[in-house]
Backbone as a chain_set.jsonl record, in Angstrom:
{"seq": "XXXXXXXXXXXXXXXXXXXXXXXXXXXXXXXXXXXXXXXXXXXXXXXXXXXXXXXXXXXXXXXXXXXXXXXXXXXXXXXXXXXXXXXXXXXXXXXXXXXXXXXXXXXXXXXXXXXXXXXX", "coords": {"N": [[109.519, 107.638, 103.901], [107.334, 105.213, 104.585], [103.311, 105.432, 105.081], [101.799, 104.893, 106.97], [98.603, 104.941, 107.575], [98.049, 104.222, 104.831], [99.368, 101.69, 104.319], [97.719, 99.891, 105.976], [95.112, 100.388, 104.907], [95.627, 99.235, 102.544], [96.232, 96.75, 102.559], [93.803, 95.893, 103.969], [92.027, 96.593, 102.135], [89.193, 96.328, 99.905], [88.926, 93.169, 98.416], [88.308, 92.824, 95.887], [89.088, 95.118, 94.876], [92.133, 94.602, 94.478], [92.325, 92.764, 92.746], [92.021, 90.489, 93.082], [89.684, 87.457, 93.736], [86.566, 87.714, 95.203], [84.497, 85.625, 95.792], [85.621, 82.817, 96.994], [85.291, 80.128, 95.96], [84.236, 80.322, 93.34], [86.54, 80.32, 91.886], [88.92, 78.785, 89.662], [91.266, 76.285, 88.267], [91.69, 77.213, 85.017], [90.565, 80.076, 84.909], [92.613, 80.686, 86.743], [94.864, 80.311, 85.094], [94.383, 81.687, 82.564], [94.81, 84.467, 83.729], [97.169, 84.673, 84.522], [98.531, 84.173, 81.663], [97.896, 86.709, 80.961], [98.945, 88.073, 81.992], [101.839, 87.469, 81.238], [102.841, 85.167, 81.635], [103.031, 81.764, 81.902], [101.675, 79.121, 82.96], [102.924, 76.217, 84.635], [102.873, 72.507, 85.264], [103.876, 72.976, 87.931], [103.696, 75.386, 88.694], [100.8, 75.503, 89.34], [100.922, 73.63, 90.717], [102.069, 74.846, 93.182], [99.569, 76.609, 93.425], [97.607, 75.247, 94.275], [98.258, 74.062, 96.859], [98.253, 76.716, 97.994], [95.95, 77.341, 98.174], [94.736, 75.097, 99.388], [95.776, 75.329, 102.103], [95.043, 77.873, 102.504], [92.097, 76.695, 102.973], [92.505, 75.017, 105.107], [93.525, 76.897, 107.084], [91.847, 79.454, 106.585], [92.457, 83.077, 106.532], [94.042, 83.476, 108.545], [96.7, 82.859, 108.115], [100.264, 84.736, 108.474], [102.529, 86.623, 105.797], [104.974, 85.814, 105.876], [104.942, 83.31, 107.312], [103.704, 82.386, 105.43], [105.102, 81.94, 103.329], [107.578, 80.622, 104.542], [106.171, 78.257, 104.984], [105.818, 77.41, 102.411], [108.646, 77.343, 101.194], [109.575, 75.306, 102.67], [107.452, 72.798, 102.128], [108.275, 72.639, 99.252], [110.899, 72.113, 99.044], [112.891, 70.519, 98.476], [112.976, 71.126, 95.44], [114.742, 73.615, 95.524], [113.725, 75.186, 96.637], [113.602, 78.303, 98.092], [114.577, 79.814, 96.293], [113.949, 78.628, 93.969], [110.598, 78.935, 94.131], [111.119, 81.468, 93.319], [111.776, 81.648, 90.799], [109.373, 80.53, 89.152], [107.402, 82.276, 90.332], [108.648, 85.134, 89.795], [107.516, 87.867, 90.552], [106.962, 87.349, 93.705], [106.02, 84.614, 95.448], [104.476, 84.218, 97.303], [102.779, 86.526, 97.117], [102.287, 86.74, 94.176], [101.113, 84.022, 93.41], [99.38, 83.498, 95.221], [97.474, 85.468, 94.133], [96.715, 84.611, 91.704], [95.741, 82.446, 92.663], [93.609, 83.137, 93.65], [93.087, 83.948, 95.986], [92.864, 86.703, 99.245], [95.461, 88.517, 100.006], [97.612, 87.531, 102.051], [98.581, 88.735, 105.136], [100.838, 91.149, 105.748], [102.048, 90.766, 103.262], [102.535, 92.934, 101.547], [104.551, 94.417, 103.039], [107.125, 96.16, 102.925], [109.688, 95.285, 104.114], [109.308, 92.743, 104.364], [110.187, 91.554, 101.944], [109.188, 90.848, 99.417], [108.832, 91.242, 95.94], [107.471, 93.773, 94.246]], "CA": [[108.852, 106.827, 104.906], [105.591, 104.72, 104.263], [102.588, 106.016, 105.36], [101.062, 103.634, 108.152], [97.521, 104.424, 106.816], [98.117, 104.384, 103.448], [99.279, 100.664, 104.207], [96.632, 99.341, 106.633], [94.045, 100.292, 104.165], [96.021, 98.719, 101.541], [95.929, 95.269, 103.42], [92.499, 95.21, 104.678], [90.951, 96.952, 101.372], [88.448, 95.644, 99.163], [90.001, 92.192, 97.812], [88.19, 92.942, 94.382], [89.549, 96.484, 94.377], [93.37, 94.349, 94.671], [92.343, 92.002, 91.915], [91.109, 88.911, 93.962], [88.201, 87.102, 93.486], [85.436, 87.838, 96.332], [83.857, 84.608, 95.881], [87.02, 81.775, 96.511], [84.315, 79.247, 95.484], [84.202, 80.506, 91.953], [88.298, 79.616, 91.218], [89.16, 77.697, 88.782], [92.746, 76.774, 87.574], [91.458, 77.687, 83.94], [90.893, 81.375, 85.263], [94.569, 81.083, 86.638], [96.069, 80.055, 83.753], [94.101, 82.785, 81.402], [94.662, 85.947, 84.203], [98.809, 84.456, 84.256], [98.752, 84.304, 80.482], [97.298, 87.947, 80.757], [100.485, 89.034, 83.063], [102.728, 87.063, 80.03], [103.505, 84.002, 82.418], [102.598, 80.596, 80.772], [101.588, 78.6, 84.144], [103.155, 75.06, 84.352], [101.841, 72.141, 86.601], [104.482, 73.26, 88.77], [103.129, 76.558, 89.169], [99.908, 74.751, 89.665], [101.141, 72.636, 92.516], [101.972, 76.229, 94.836], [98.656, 77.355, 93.158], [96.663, 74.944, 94.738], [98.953, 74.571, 97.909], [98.373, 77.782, 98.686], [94.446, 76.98, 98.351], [94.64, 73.936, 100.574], [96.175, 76.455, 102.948], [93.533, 78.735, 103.049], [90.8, 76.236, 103.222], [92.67, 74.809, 106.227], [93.357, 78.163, 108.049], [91.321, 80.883, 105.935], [93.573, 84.249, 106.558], [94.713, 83.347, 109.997], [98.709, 82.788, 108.294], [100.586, 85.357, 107.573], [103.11, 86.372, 104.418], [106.249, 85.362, 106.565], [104.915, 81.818, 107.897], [103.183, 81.18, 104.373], [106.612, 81.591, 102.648], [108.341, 79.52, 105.176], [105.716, 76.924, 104.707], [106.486, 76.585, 101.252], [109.765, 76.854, 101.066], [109.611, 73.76, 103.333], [106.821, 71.962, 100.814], [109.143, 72.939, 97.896], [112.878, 72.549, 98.87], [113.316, 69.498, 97.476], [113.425, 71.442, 94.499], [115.529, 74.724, 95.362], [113.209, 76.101, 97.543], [113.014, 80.14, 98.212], [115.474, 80.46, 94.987], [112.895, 77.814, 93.05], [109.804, 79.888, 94.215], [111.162, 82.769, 92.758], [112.217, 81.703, 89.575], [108.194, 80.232, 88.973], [106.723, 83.545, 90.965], [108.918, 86.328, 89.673], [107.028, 89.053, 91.4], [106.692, 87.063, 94.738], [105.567, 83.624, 95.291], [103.395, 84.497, 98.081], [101.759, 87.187, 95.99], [101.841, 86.363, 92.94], [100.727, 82.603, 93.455], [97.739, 84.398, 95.696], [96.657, 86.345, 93.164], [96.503, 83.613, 90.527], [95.096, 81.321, 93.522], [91.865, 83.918, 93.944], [92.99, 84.352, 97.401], [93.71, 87.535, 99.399], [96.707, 88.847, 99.934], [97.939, 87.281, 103.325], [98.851, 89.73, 105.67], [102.485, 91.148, 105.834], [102.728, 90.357, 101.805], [103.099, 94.196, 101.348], [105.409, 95.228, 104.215], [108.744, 95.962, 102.408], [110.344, 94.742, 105.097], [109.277, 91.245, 104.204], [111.367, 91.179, 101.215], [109.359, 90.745, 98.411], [108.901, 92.746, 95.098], [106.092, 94.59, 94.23]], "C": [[107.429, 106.538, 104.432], [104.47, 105.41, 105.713], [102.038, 104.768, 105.954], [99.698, 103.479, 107.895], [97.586, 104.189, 105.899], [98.323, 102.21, 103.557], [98.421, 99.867, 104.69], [95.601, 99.405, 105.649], [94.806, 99.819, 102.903], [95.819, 97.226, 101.243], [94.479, 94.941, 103.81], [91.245, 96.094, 103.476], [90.03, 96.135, 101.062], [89.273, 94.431, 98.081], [89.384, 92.056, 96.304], [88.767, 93.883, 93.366], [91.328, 96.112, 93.913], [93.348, 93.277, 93.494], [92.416, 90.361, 91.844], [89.873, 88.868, 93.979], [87.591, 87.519, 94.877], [85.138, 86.541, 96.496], [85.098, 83.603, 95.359], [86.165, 80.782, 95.649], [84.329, 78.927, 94.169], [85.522, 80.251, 91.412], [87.808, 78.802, 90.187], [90.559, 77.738, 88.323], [92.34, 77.339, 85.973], [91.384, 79.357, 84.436], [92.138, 81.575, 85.686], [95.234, 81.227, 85.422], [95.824, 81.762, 82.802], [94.282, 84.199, 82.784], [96.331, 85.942, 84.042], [98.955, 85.081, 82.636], [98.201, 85.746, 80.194], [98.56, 88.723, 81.068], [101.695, 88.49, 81.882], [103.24, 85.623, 81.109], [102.638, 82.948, 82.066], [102.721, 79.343, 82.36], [101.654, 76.844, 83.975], [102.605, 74.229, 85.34], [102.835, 72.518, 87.609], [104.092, 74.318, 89.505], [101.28, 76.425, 89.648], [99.714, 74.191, 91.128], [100.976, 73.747, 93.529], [100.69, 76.428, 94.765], [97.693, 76.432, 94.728], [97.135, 74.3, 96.363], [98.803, 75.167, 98.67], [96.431, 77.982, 98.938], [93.796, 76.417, 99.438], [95.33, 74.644, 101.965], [94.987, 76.954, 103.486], [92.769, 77.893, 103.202], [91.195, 75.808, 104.299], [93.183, 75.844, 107.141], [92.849, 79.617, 107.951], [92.791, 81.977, 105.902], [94.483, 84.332, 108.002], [96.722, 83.627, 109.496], [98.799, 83.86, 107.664], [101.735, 85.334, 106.672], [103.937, 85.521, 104.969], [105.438, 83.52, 107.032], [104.337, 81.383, 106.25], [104.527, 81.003, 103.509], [107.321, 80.683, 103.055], [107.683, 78.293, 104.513], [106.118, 76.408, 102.934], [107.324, 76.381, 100.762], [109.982, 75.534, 101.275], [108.988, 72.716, 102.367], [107.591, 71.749, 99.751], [110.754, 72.387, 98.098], [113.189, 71.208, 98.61], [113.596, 70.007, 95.664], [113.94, 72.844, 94.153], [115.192, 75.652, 96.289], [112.815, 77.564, 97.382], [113.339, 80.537, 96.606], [114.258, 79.692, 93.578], [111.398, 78.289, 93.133], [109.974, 80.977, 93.068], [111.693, 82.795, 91.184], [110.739, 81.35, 88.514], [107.309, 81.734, 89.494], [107.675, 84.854, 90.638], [108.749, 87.716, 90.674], [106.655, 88.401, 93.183], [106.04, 86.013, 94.902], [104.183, 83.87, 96.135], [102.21, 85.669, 97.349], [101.633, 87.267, 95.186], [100.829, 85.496, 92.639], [99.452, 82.947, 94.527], [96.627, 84.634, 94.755], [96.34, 85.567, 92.313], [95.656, 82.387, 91.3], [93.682, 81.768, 93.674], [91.623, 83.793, 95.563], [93.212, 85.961, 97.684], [94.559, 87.54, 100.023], [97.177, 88.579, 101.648], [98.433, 88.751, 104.162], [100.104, 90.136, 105.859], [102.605, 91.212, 104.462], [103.269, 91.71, 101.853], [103.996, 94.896, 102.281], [106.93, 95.11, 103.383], [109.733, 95.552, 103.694], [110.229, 93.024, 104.886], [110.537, 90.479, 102.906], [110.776, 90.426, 99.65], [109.208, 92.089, 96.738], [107.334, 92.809, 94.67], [105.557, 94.946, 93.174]], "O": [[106.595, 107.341, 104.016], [104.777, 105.724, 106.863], [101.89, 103.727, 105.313], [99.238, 102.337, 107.886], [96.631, 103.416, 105.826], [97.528, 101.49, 102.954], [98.151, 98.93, 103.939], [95.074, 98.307, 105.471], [94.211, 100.331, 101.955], [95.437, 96.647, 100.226], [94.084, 93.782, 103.937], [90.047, 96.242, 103.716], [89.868, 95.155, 101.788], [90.04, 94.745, 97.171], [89.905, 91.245, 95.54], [88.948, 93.872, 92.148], [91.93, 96.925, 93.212], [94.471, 92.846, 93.23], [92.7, 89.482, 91.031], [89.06, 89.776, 94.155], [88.455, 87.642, 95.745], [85.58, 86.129, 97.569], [85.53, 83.441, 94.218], [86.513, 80.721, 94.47], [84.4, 77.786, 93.712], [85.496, 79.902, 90.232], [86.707, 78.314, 89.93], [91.116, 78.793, 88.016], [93.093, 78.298, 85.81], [92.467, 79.907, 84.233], [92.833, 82.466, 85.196], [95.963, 82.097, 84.946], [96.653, 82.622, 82.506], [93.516, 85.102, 82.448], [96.884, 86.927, 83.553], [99.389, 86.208, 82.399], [98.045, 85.955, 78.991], [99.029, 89.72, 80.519], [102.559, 89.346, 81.696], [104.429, 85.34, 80.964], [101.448, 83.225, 81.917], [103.799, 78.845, 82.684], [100.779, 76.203, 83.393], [101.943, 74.737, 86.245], [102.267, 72.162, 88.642], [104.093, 74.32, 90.736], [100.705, 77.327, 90.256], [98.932, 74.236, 92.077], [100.147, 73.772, 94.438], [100.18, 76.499, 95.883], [97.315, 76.913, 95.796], [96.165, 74.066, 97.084], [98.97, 74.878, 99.855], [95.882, 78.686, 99.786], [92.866, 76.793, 100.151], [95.102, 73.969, 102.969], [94.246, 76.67, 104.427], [92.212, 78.376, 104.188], [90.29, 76.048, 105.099], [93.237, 75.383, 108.281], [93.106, 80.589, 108.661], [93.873, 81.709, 105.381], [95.368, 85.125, 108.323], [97.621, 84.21, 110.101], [98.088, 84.238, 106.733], [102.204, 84.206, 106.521], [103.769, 84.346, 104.643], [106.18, 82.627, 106.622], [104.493, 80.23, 105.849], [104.874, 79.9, 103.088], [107.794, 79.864, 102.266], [108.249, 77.501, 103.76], [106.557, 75.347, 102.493], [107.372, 75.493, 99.911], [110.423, 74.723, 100.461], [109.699, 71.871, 101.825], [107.6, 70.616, 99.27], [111.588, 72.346, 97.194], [114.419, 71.148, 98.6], [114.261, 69.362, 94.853], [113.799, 73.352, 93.04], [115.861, 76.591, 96.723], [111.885, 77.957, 96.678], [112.672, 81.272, 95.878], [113.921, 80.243, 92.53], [110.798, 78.036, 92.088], [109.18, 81.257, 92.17], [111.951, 83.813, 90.541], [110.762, 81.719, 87.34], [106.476, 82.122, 88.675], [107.382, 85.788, 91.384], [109.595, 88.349, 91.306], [106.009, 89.191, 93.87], [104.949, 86.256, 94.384], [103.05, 83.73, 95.674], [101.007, 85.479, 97.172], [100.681, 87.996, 94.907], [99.87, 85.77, 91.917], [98.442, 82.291, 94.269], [95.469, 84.239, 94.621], [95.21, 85.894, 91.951], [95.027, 81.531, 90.678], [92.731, 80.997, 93.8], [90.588, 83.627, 96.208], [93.637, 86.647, 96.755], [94.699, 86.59, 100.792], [97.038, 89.524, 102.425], [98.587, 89.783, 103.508], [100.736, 89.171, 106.289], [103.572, 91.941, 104.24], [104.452, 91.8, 102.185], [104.085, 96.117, 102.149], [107.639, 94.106, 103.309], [110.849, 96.049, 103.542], [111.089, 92.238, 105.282], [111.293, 89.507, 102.91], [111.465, 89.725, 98.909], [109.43, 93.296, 96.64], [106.385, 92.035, 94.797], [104.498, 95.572, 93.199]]}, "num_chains": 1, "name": "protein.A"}
């Protein structure tokens, strides 16, 4: 059984201590590309498109959404080209957190609840 603090302070840590920028401002897709190409993932404009997607997101509702509605939403944006299954073949480790983390956002809320269903 997970530890209920152990996750709350996991979610609402320090988003530099989780390997998100502090300052969204400072992004750049060039820092995506070179922190991807750090993880071995070679970021196409496809992986681009969620990137900045998931940007235009946050700038229109900061952290208000969480994991579960931002997944939906892009399934929906995306399923013209496979959708959840086409996410996950571009995001490996989780579209929603992967494509975060490479976005220099933090980590919506819910991402880490194994119950949501992604991998870790």
């Amino acid at each position: 059984m997970q530890d209920i603090n152990k996750l709350i302070a996991q979610e609402n840590g320090d988003a530099s201590m989780r390997g998100h920028l502090v300052e969204l401002d400072s992004w750049s897709e060039e820092q995506a590309i070179a922190l991807a190409k750090q993880d071995g993932l070679e970021l196409s404009d496809d992986h681009l498109a969620i990137i900045r997607y998931l940007r235009d997101c946050y700038a229109d509702h900061g952290g208000t959404i969480n994991a579960r509605m931002l997944a939906h939403t892009l399934e929906e944006e995306f399923s013209g080209l496979d959708g959840h299954r086409y996410l996950y073949t571009l995001f490996p480790l989780g579209p929603v957190a992967q494509a975060s983390h490479y976005a220099g956002l933090p980590i919506p809320p819910g991402t880490r609840d194994p119950s949501f269903g992604t991998t870790h």
